[in-house]
C-alpha positions in Angstrom: 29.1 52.7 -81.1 25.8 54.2 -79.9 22.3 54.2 -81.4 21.9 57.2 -83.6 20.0 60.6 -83.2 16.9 61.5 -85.5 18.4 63.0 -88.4 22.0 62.0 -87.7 24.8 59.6 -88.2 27.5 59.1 -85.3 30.8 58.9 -87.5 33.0 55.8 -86.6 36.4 56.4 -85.3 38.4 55.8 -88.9 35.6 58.7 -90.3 36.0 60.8 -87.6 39.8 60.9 -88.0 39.2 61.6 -91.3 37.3 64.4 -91.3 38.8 66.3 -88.6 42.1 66.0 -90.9 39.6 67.0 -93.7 39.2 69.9 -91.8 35.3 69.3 -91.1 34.1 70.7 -88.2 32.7 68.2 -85.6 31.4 67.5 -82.3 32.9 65.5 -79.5 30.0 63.4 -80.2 31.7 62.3 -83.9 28.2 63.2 -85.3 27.2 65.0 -88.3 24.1 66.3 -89.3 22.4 64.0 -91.8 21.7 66.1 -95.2 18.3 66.9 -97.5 19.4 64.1 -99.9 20.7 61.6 -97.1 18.7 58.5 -98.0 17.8 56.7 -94.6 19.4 56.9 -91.2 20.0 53.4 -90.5 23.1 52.7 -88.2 24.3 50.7 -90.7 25.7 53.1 -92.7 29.3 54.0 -93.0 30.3 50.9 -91.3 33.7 49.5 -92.6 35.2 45.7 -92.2 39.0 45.6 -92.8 40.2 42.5 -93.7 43.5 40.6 -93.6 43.5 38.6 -96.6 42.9 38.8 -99.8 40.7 36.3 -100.5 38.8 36.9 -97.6 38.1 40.3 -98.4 37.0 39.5 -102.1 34.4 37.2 -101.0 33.4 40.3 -98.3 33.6 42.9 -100.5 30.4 40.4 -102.7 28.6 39.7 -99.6 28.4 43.2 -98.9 27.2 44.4 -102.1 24.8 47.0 -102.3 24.8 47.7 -98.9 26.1 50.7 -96.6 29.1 48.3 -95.3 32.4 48.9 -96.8 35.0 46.2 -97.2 38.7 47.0 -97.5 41.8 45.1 -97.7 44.4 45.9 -95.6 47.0 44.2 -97.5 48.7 46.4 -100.3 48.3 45.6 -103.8 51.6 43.5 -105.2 52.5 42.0 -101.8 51.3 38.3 -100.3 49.3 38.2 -97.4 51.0 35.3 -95.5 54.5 36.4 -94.8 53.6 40.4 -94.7 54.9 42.3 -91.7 53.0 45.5 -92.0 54.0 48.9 -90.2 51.5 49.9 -87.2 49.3 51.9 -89.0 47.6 48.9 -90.2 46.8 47.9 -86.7 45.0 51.6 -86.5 43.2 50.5 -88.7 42.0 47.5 -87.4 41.3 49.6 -83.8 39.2 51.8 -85.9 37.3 49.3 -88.2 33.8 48.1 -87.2 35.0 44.8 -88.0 38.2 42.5 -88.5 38.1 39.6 -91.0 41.0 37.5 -90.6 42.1 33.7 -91.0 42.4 32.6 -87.7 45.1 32.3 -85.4 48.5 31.3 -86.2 48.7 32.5 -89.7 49.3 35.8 -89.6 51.2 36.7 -86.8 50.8 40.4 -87.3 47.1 39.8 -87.7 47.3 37.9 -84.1 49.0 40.8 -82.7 46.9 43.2 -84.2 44.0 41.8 -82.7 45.5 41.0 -79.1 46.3 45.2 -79.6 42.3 45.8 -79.7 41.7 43.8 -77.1 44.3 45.6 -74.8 43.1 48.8 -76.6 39.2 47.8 -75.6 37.8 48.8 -79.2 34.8 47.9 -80.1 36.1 46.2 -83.6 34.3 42.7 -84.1 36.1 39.7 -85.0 35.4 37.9 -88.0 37.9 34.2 -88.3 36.8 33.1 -92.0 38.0 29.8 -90.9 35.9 29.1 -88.5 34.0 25.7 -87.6 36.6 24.6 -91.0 38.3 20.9 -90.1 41.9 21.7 -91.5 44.3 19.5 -92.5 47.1 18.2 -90.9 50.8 19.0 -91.7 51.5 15.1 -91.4 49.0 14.5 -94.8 51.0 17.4 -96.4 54.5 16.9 -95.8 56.7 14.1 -94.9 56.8 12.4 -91.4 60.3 14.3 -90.9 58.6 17.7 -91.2 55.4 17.6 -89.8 54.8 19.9 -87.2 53.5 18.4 -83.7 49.7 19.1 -83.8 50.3 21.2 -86.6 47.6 21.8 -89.6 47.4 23.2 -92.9 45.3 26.5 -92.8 45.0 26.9 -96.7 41.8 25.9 -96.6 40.3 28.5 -99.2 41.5 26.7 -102.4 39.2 23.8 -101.6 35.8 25.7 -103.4 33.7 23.3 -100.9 35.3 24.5 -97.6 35.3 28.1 -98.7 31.6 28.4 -99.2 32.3 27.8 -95.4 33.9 30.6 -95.0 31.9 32.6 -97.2 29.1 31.3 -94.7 31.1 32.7 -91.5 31.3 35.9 -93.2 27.9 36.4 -93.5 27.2 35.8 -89.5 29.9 38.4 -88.8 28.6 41.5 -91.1 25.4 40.4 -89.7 26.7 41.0 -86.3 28.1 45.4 -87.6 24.7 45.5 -89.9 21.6 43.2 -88.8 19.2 45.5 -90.3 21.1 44.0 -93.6 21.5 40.4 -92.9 19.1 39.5 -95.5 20.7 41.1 -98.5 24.4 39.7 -96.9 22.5 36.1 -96.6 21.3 37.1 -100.4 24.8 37.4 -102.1 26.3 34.3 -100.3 24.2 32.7 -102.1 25.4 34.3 -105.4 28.9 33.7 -104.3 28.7 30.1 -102.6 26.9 29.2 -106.3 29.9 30.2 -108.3 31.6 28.3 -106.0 30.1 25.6 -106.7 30.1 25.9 -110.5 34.5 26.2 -110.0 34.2 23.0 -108.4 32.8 21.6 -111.2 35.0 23.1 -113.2 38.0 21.9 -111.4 36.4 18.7 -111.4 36.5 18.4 -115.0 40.3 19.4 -115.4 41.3 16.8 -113.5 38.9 14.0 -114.5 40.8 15.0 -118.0 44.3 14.8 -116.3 47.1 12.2 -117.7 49.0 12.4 -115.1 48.1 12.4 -111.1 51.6 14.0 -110.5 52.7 17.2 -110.6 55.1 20.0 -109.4 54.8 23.3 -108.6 58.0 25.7 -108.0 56.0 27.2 -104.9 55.7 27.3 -101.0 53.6 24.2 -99.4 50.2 25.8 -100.4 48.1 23.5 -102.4 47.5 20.4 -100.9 43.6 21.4 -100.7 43.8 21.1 -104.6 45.2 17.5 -104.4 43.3 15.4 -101.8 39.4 17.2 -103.3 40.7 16.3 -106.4 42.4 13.4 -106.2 46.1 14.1 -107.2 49.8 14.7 -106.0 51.3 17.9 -105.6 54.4 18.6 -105.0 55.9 21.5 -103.4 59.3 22.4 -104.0 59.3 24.0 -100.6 57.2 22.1 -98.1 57.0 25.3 -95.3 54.2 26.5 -95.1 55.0 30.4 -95.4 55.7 31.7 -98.8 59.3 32.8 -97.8 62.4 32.7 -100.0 63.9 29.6 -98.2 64.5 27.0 -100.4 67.6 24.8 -99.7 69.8 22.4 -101.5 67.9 19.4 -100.7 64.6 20.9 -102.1 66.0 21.2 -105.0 67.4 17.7 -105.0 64.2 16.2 -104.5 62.3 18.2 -106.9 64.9 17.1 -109.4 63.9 13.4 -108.6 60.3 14.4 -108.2 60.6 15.5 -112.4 62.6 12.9 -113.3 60.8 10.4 -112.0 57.8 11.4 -113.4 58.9 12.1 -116.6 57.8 16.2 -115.7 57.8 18.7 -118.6 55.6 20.9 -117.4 55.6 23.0 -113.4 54.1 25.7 -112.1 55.6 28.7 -110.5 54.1 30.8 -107.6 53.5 34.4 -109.1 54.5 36.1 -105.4 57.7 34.0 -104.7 61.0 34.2 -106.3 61.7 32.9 -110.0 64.8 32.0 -109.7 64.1 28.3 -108.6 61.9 27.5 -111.2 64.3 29.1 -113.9 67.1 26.7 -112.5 64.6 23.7 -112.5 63.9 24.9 -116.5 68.1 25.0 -117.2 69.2 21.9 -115.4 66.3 19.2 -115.5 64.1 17.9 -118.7 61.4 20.6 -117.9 60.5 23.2 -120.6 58.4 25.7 -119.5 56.9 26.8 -115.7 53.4 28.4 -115.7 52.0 30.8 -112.7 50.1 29.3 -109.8 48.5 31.4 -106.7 46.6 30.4 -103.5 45.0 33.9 -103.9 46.6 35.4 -100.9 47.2 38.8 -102.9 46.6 40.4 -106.3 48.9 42.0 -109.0 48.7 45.6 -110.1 47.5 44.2 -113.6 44.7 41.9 -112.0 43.6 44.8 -109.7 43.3 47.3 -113.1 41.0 44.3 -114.6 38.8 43.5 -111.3 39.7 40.7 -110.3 38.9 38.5 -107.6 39.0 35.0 -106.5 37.2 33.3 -109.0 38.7 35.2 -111.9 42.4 34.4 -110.8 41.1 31.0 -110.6 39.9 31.2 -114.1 42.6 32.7 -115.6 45.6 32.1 -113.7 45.0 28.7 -111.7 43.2 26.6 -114.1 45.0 27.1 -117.1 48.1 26.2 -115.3 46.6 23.1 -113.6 45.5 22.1 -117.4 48.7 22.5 -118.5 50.9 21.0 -115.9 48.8 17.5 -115.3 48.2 17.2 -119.6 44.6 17.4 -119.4 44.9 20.2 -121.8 46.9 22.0 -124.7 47.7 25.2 -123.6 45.7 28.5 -124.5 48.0 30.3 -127.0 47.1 33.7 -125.6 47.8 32.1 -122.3 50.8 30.5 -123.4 52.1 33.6 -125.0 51.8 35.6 -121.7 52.8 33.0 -119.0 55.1 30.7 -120.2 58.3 31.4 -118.2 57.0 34.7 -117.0 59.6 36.8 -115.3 
């Protein structure tokens, strides 16, 4: 994008398509005029970063506060962002966007097409990977020997509060990089967010310093293990991909039958974006009573959405109560109770 005129602001491409549909009349320049009660012409403003993830684009979104740079999430509302193959105007999008916040490669593999597309296409869009400088880790600490994925790792590195101020960190460097003239009010709200990332590790730390039991099961896709080795405890998976796909077979559900036998389980969690079913057969045929929701954040419910919220409140009041409940560290909320226990 070039350096603006006196007076002016060059439209990006996503504003310029826009406004042509809007029937605005503009140059070939993409410029418009900037108004009496335009409030500075720094070539910050208007800038968008499109992101790929949920949770990236939450902790965006707060580093980007109160500043021209707008942060959207490209993944629709009700759907998870790991297994979501999206149509190609999503990759438009990304063409068009200042910036591209994503998870890295080889995690979403529409994201890795999308940005080999810009590339090929020669935009301009600038590549944020959240994860990077993170030290991931490996499949072999997360699933057994037998299903451990040659040189494989975990990339679900966001539920660890620690190795997401990380993130939040890499972030910062890459609005920097669309808006220098802000970097000091991006460098500002990391602070603000890395802080409350701190306190939920705390907070964490106290559920399971309470726990009375170190073993637990969760009706859900091979997602948590971040949870387990910061905090000291076993989580089992009753599918141990690590995709969030509707895949479970017989013998998972053989060994989560031991898995809650043998440790005397009443209690599991169940992923809110994956199927029920599993967990509802786990309820009918084993000792366990009730199943409770668990997400790794990788998308957000219509109802969440409607009350604003964003990593740290799903962590609040989704995650933690669950995590209480299912390792006995905690009787559950009755409000809580009354809403989640064996949600459909």
């Amino acid at each position: 994008m070039g350096a603006n005129t006196p007076g002016s602001r060059c439209l990006s491409r996503r504003e310029f398509t826009l406004a042509s549909a809007g029937g605005l009349s503009v140059g070939l320049a993409g410029c418009i005029g900037s108004g009496s009660g335009d409030t500075g012409s720094n070539d910050s403003d208007g800038r968008v970063a499109v992101a790929s993830f949920f949770t990236f684009y939450d902790f965006a979104r707060k580093v980007a506060d109160e500043t021209p740079v707008t942060v959207e999430n490209l993944v629709p509302t009700g759907l998870h962002g790991h297994g979501w193959d999206p149509d190609p105007s999503i990759t438009r999008d990304i063409v068009d966007a200042d910036a591209f916040i994503n998870v890295g490669p080889e995690f979403q593999p529409w994201a890795d097409r999308a940005i080999q597309t810009v590339r090929d296409d020669g935009a301009n869009t600038h590549m944020i990977n959240a994860r990077e400088g993170i030290e991931l880790l490996d499949l072999v600490d997360t699933v057994g020997d037998e299903e451990a994925v040659e040189s494989g790792k975990d990339p679900h590195f966001w539920l660890d509060p620690g190795l997401a101020k990380r993130s939040v960190d890499n972030i910062v460097d890459g609005l920097s990089e669309i808006a220098p003239e802000h970097e000091s009010a991006f460098a500002t709200n990391a602070d603000s967010v890395n802080s409350e990332l701190d306190d939920l590790d705390t907070e964490w730390e106290a559920i399971f310093e309470a726990a009375e039991r170190d073993v637990v099961f969760l009706a859900a896709h091979n997602a948590f293990e971040y949870i387990g080795q910061r905090y000291g405890a076993t989580i089992q998976p009753l599918v141990t991909n690590l995709a969030a796909n509707d895949d479970v077979r017989p013998a998972d559900m053989r060994r989560a039958q031991d898995t809650i036998a043998g440790h005397d389980i009443r209690n599991i969690g169940a992923a809110v974006f994956e199927p029920r079913r599993p967990a509802q057969q786990l309820r009918d045929e084993t000792d366990v009573e009730a199943y409770y929701p668990v997400t790794p954040y990788a998308g957000i419910t219509e109802a969440w959405a409607d009350h604003g919220w964003g990593y740290f409140e799903i962590a609040r009041e989704i995650n933690m109560p669950t995590f209480e409940i299912v390792l006995d560290a905690a009787e559950p909320d009755p409000d809580f109770d009354a809403e989640w226990r064996n949600f459909e």
